[in-house]
C-alpha positions, -999 to 999 in steps of 0.1 A, spaced: -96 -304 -6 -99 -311 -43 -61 -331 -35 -77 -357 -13 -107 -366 -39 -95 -403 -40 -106 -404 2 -136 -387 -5 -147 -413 -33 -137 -442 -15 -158 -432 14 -185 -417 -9 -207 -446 -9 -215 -447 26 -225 -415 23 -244 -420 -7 -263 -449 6 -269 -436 40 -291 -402 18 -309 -424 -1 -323 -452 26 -319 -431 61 -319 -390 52 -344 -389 25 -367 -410 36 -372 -386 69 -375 -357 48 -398 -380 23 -419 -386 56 -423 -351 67 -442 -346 31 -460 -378 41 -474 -360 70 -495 -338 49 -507 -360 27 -542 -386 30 -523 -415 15 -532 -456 18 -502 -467 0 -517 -475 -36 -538 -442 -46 -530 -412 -54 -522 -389 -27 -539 -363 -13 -527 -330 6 -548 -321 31 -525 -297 46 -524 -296 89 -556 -318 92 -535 -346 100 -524 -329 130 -556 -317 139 -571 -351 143 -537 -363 162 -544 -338 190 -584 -348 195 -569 -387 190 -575 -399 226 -557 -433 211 -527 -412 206 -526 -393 235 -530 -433 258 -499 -444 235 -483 -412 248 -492 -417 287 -478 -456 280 -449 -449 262 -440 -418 293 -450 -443 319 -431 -471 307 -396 -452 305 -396 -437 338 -403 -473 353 -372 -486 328 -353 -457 328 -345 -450 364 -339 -484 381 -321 -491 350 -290 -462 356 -294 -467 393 -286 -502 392 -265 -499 366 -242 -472 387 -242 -493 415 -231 -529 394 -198 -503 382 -195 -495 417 -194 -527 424 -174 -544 402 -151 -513 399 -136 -526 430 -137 -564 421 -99 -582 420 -115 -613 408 -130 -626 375 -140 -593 369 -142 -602 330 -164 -627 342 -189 -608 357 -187 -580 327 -194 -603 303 -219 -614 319 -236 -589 329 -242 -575 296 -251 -606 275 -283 -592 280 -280 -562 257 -270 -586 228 -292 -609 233 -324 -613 206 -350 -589 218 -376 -609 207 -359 -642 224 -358 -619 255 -396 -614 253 -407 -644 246 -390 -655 275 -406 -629 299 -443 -634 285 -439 -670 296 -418 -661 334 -449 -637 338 -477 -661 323 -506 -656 344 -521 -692 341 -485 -712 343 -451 -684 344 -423 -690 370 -429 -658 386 -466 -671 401 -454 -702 408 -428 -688 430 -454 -670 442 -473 -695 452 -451 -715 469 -456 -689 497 -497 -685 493 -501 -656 472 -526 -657 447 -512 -655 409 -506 -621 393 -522 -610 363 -492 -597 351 -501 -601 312 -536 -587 319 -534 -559 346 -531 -523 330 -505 -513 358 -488 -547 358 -485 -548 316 -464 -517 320 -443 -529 347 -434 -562 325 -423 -543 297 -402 -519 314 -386 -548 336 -375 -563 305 -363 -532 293 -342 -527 324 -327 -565 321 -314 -556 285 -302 -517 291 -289 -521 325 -256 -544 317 -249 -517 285 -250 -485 308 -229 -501 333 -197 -507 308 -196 -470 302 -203 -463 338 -173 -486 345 -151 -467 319 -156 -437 336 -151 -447 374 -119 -467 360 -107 -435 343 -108 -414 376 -71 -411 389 -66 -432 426 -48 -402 437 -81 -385 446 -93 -411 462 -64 -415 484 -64 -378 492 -97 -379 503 -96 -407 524 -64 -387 538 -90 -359 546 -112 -388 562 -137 -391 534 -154 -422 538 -172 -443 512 -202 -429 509 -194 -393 513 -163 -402 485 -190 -416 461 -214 -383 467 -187 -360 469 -161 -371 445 -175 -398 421 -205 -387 412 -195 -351 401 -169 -358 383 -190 -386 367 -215 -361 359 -209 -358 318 -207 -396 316 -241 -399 338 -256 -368 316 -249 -388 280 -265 -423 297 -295 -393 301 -302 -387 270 -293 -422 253 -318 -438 282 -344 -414 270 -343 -414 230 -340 -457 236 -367 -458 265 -391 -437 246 -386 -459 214 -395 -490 229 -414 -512 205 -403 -546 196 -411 -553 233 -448 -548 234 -453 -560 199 -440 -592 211 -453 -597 241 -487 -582 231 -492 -585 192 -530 -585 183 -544 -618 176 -585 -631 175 -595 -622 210 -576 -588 211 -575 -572 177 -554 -539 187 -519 -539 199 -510 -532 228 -527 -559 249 -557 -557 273 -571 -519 270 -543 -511 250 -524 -505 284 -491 -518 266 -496 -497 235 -467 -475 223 -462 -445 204 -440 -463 176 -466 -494 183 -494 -473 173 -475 -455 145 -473 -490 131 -507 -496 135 -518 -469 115 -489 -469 87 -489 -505 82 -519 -522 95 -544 -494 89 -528 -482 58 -530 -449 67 -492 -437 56 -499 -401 63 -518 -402 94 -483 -421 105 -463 -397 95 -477 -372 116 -473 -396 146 -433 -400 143 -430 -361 136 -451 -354 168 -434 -377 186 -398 -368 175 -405 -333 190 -417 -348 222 -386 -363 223 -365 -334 216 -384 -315 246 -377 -343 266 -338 -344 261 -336 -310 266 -352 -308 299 -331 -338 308 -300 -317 300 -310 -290 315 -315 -305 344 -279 -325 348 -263 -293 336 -284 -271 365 -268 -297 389 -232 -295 378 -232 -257 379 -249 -255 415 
C-alpha cells in the first residue's frame, strides 16, 4: 500500500474535507444531544432529559404523523407512475429523448421555483387549480388552508419532482432485460399484462427494492417544500402552516435549532428521527426481499 502513497495524497483532500464539514459534525451533534445549549453560553449536559421531553413533545410527535403522512401520499403514486411512464416509453420508437428529457426536468428544476409555483396553482383566493374548478361549479378548495389538503399539496409536488428521476432508472433496468425472454414468453402465449407481472416485475425486483429505500430516506426528508410554501410570517408564527398540519420533522428540527435557539433540544430531534428512518428502511427491505423469496 505504502507504494501507491502519491494516489492516496492526491485523493486525500476529499477525504479530509468531507471529516471535517460532513463526519464530524454528526458525531459533534450526537454530543449536542445531551447538552442544554442556545448557541452563545456555555453548555450544559443534562444527560437523556432531552429525550425525555421529545417523547411527552406532542409537537414532535404531529411533525412525525405529517412527515409519515406526507410520504406515503408522495411515495407511492410517485414509483407507480413512475413504472408505468418506463413502461411506456420503454416501448416508444419515437422522440423518445424527447419525452426523457422531458420528463425529468422536473427533478432539476429549483425546488423553491417549484414551490412557489404550486402555492400560487393551489392559491385558495386566485390559483389555476380553482379556477379550473370553477369553470365547472365547484366551489374553490382551501388547498393552502385545509389540514388534509396542505398535505396533499406538498406531497403532489413531491411526486412532480421525484417521479421523472425514478423513472430513468426504471427505464435502465427494463432496457437492460434481454428481448429473448420476452419473445419466449409471448411464444408460450404470455400476454402483456401477465409478461409485465410475471416477467418484468420480478426480475426488476432489486431495481424497484433500491427506488424503496431512496423514496423513503428522500420522502421522509422533505423540507424545503413546506418551508416554502408555508414559512411563518405575522398571522401564523409557526411553520408549518394552518395548525401546523404542514409541519415536518426536519421543519421542526429547524425551528428549534435555529429559530428557537435550542441547539440541543435539535439534536435530539435529527438523532430520533434518523432511527426512525433506519426502522423504516429496514421494514421496507424486508418486505421487497419477503416478496422476491416467495
Amino acid at each position: 500500500m505504502l507504494s501507491y502513497w502519491r494516489q492516496y495524497l492526491a485523493i486525500s483532500p476529499f477525504y479530509l474535507i468531507f471529516a471535517a464539514f460532513s463526519f464530524a459534525p454528526v458525531f459533534y451533534s450526537l454530543y449536542l444531544s445531551f447538552q442544554r445549549y442556545d448557541g452563545l453560553g456555555t453548555k450544559q449536559f443534562v444527560g437523556l432529559q432531552q429525550y425525555e421531553f421529545l417523547w411527552n413533545d406532542p409537537v414532535f410527535w404531529l411533525s412525525i404523523r405529517n412527515t409519515l403522512l406526507i410520504w406515503v401520499l408522495s411515495t407511492v403514486p410517485t414509483l407507480f407512475g413512475a413504472l408505468v411512464l418506463a413502461t411506456l416509453l420503454h416501448s416508444v420508437r419515437r422522440f423518445k429523448g424527447f419525452y426523457r428529457i422531458a420528463l425529468y426536468i422536473p427533478n432539476v428544476t429549483s425546488i423553491v421555483a417549484v414551490a412557489i409555483f404550486f402555492g400560487a396553482v393551489f392559491s385558495n383566493n386566485f390559483g389555476l387549480v380553482n379556477a379550473i374548478l370553477g369553470t365547472v361549479g365547484i366551489e374553490p378548495v382551501p388547498w393552502l388552508s385545509n389540514p388534509w389538503l396542505i398535505k396533499v399539496v406538498i406531497a403532489a409536488l413531491m411526486t412532480w419532482m421525484w417521479t421523472g428521476y425514478n423513472m430513468i432508472i426504471y427505464l435502465a433496468g427494463l432496457q437492460a432485460i434481454p428481448q429473448s425472454i420476452y419473445e419466449a414468453a409471448k411464444m408460450d402465449g404470455a400476454g402483456p399484462v401477465r409478461t409485465f407481472f410475471q416477467i418484468t416485475i420480478p426480475i426488476m425486483r432489486p431495481i424497484i427494492l433500491f427506488t424503496v429505500v431512496i423514496s423513503t430516506i428522500n420522502g421522509l426528508q422533505s423540507f424545503s417544500e413546506p418551508q416554502v410554501l408555508f414559512a411563518s410570517n405575522a398571522a401564523n408564527a409557526n411553520l408549518g402552516g394552518p395548525g401546523q398540519a404542514g409541519l415536518t420533522t426536519l421543519l421542526y428540527f429547524y425551528q428549534s435549532a435555529f429559530l428557537d435557539n435550542d441547539y440541543g433540544y435539535g439534536a435530539a430531534i435529527v438523532w430520533a428521527f434518523f432511527v426512525l428512518i433506519i426502522v423504516l428502511v429496514v421494514i421496507n427491505w424486508r418486505i421487497v426481499q419477503r416478496g422476491r423469496k416467495s
